[in-house]
Structure formats: C-alpha cells, structure tokens
C-alpha positions in Angstrom: 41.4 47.6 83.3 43.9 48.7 80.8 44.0 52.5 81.0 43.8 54.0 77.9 43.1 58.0 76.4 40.0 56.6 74.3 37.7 54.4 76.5 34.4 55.1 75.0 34.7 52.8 71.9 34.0 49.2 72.2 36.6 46.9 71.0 35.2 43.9 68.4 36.9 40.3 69.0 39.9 39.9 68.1 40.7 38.9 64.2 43.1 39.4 61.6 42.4 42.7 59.7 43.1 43.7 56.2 45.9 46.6 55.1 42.9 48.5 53.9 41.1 48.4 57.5 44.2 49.7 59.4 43.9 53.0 57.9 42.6 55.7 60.6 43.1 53.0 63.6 44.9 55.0 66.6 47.5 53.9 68.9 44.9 53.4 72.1 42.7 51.0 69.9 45.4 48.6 68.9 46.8 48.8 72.2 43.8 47.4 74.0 43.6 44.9 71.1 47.6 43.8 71.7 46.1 43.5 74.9 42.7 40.8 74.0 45.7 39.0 72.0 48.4 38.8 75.1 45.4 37.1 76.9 45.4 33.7 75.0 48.5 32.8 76.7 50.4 35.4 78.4 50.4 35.4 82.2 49.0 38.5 84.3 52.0 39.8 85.2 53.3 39.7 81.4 50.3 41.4 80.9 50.6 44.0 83.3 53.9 44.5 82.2 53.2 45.2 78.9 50.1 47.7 79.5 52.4 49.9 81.7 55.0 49.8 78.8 52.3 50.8 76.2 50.8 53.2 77.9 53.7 55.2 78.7 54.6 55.2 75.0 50.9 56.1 74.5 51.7 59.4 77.0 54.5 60.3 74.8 53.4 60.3 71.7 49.7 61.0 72.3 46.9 58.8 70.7 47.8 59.0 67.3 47.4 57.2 64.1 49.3 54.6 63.8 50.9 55.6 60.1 52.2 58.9 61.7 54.3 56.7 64.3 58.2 56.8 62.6 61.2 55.7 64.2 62.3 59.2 64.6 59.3 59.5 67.3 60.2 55.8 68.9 64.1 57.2 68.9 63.0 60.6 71.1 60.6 58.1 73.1 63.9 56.0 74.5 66.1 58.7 74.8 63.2 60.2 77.3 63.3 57.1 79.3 66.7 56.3 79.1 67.4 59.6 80.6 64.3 59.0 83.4 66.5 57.4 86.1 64.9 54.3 85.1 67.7 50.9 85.3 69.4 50.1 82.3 67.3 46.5 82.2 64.0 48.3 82.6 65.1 50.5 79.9 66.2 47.1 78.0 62.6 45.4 78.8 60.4 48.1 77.6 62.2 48.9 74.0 62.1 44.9 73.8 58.2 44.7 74.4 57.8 47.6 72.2 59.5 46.4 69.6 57.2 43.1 69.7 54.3 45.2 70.0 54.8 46.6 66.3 55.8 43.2 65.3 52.3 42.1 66.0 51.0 45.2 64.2 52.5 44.0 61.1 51.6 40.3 61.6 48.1 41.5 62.2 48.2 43.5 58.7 48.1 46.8 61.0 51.3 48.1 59.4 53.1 47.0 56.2 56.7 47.6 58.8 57.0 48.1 61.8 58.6 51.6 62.5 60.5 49.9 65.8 62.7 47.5 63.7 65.7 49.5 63.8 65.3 51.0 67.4 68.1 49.4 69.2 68.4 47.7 72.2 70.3 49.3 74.7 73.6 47.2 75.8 73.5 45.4 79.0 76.4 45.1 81.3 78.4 42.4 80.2 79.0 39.3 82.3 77.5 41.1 85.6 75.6 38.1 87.4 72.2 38.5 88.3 71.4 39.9 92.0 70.8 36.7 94.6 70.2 36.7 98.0 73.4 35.8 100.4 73.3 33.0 102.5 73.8 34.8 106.0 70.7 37.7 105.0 68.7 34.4 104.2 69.7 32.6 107.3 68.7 35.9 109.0 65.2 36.1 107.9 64.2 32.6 107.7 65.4 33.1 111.6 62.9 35.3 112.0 59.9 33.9 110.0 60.4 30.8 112.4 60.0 32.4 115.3 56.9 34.3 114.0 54.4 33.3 111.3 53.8 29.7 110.6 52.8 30.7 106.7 55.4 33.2 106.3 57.9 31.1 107.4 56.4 28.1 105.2 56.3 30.9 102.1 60.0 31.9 102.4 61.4 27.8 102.7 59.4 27.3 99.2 60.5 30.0 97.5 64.2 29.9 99.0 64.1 26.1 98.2 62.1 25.4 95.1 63.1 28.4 93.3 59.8 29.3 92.2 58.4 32.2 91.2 55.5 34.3 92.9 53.4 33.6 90.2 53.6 30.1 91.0 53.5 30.7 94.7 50.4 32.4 95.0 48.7 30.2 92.1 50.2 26.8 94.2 46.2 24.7 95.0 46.1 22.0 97.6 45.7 19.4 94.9 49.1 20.6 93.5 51.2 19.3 96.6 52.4 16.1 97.0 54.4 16.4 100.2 55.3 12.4 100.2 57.4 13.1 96.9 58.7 16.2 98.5 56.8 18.0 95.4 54.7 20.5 93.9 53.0 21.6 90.2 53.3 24.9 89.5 51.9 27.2 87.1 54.6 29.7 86.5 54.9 32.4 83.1 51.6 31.7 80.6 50.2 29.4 82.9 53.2 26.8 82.2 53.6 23.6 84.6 56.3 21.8 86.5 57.5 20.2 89.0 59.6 22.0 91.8 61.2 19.9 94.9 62.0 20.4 98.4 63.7 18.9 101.4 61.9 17.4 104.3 62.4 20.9 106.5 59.9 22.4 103.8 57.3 19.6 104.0 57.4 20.4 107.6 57.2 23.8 107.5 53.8 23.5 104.7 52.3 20.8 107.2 52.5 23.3 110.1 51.0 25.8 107.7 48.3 23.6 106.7 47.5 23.0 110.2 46.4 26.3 110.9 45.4 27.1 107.4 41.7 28.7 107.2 39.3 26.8 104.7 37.1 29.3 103.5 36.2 27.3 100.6 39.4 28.2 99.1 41.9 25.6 96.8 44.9 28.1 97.2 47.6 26.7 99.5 48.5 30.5 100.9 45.5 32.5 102.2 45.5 35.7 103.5 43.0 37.2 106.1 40.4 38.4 102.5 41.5 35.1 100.7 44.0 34.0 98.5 47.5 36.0 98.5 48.2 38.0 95.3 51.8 38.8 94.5 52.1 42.2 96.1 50.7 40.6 98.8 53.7 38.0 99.2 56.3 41.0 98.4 54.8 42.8 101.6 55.3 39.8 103.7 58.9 39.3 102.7 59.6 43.2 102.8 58.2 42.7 106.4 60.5 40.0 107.2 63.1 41.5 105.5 62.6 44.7 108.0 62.8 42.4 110.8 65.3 41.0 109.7 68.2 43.6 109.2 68.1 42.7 105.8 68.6 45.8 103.4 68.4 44.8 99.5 66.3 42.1 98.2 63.5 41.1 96.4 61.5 37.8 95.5 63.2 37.3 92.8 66.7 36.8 94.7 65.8 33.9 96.3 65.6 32.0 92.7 68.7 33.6 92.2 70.0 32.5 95.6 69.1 29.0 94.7 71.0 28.8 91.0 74.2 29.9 92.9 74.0 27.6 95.5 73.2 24.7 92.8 76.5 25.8 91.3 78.5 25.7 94.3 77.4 22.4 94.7 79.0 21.1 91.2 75.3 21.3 89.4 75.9 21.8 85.7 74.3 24.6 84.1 72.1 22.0 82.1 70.4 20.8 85.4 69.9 24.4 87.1 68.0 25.5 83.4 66.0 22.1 84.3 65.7 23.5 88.4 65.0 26.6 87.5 62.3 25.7 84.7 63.5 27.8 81.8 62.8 27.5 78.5 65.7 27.2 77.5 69.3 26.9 77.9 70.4 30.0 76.6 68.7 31.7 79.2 70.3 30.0 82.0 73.9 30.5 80.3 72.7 34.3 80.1 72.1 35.0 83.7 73.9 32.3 85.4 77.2 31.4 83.4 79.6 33.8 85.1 79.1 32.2 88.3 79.5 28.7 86.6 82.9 30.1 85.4 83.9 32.0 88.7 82.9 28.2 90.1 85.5 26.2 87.6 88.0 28.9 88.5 88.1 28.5 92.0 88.2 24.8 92.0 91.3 25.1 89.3 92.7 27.2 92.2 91.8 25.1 95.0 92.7 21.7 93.3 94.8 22.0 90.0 98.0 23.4 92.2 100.5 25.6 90.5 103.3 24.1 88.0 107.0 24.9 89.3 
C-alpha cells in the first residue's frame, strides 16, 4: 500500500479535475491519485519505483499544498539527494519521475505549470557502458547452479540466454513456453509481450525443471516452496549462487547486459540487439549499448584493416 502522511481520506476514482478543484489539494492526495493513474498501464515495479520516489519528496517537503511547491523547494530537494551517497543514475531516475509527476499534475488541471520544468537533470557519464556480467563469473555460477538446483540452474540459462527481465521471469506461465520453437512470451515493462529465444541447452535445462516442478494449481513456470517466485525472490537465488560462486558484483540485470555484448561480439547490429533485447526503441539501445558497438568496429579495423606503410 502506498505509504503516505494522510491515510484517513478516501480517494474518489480517478477523473480529470477542473483549475478551480485543485485549490487546497495536498501533495499526499495527488500522490496516491498519480498512483490509481500509473495503474492503467504501468508495471509493478514502475510503480514501486515511483511511490518510493514520491514519498521521499513527500518527506522533504512535508504534505503541503500543492501551490506552495516552487522550484526553489524542488532545487533544495535534489541537492539533498544528490549529496545522500545515492549513484549519479538513481539521482538521474528520481528528478526524471518527478519531473513527470508534475507533468501529469498539469495535464490533469492540478497545476496551471509545473514547478519541476526547469529542474535539471543531472549529467550522466558520457559513453560509460552499462555494467554486464563477464563471461568467466557467468561460467562460474552457471557451474554451480548445475551441480545444485535443477530450477535455479534452469532460471539463470533463461535469463543469461533470453535476456529477459525478472519481470518477465517470474510472470513466465506454462502456456507461454513453447520449447519445440526454442521460445517463450513474456510480459516484460506495462505488461508488454514478446518473444525471447534460446538454445537447445535451455530447453533442456526447463524440461529437467518441469520434471520436478510442484503443481499446486499454479500456471507460473518458477515456483517457490509458498508459490510463485516474486522478483526479490529470484535476486536471492542468484545472490546465493553468486556467493557460491566467488562471484563479487552483479545483479539480474547484468545478465541482459551480458547478452547485448556478446550479441555484439558476434557481428549483431545494434538494430537486431534493440529487436533481442525488446526495447522500445532504437535510441535506447544506441544509449546503453553503442560504445561497445564502436569498441567492436575498432578492434576489427585493428585486427583486419592492417596498417598503411
């Protein structure tokens, strides 16, 4: 439940408002409402995401009206974070989810402005590549998810293989595997589908999995001893392994990684990995993955272009 500092006032449905009916609304109401909207089509973690965002702002500034909220206050908010040993892309996320936040305010007739359009966004790093996996550490754990756990082991081939996120992982129903096509739907960010693939070591991994899989009157491919894994759930399993492993930094996330830099290697073009990788779009791919498409065309130059006497 989204924590908030007023919880004795029940919210009505959601519905656009007039200018005149935004007058007196505090910070905690439109917050749960933001919340009721994010719900249409946002998935739970997005949500999540965004309530922990909000409800820090909400500590700072206290549950205020929402025409007392300047840019001055939104300007001491991120210099508080910025300055709370949090990573500069956490810092990066939040002031971007805040900013659409009062975006929505004003769509929602809320706020004539919003008071966040001229917070800026803090600069990322240029060019620094997204954190993946390296071959040997994933050698090393899917070593020793073999020789343990049939559905771990089955849990770290499809995400090391398919690319796909938790989300999708844990979400993943019987009816959504085709193991003849080397396939699976899955319902990744919003509850979007797609395809993801895998090699014939994966099918056999699942099958082995399935084998020994408990019913319980349950559609979800992974089970756990209470039911169906949740993502913190899946993190613990791979932190375990991880342990076991010798394997110091990582996190599920890598693995995708892992997999767009090994596309790469292998000559894929940054059009098919944004495909692989089911993104949006293309920008996004070229945002995260374009160095080590580069760092790919200068090594071959090296390696095949030879030097002119």
């Amino acid at each position: 439940m989204l924590h908030c500092h007023r919880r004795d006032r029940m919210l009505p449905a959601l519905r656009l408002v007039e200018k005149s009916q935004a007058t007196g609304k505090r910070l905690s109401d439109v917050i749960l409402e933001f919340d009721l909207f994010l719900a249409s089509d946002a998935s739970a973690g997005t949500r999540k995401l965004y309530r922990y965002t909000l409800n820090k702002l909400l500590d700072f500034l206290g549950d205020v009206a929402l025409e007392s909220i300047t840019i001055a206050n939104l300007r001491r908010w991120l210099v508080v974070i910025k300055n709370s040993g949090l990573s500069v892309y956490t810092v990066h996320r939040d002031v971007r989810q805040v900013k659409r936040f009062f975006r929505w305010l004003v769509e929602e007739g809320y706020l004539e402005e919003s008071p966040a359009q001229r917070l800026n966004l803090p600069r990322l790093p240029r060019g620094e590549p997204p954190k993946a996996i390296s071959e040997s550490d994933l050698e090393k754990m899917l070593h020793c998810a073999k020789s343990g756990s049939v559905r771990d082991y089955a849990i770290l081939r499809f995400l090391a293989e398919t690319g796909c996120r938790v989300g999708g992982l844990v979400s993943l129903r019987l009816a959504d595997l085709d193991l003849n096509q080397q396939r699976a739907l899955v319902r990744e960010k919003g509850q979007k589908t797609r395809y993801v693939y895998f090699g014939v070591a994966t099918v056999q991994a699942i099958e082995a999995w399935l084998n020994e899989r408990p019913d319980g009157g349950v559609d979800r491919v992974f089970m756990g001893k209470r039911g169906p894994l949740t993502p913190s759930g899946v993190y613990r399993i791979l932190e375990r392994l991880a342990c076991k492993a010798g394997v110091k930094r990582f996190n599920p996330h890598s693995f995708r990684h892992a997999l767009a830099r090994r596309l790469l290697q292998n000559g894929a073009d940054l059009g098919t990995v944004s495909e692989i990788l089911g993104h949006s779009n293309y920008e996004t791919t070229h945002k995260f993955y374009a160095r080590w498409s580069d760092e790919e065309l200068s090594e071959r130059h090296s390696r095949y272009g030879g030097v002119l006497g």
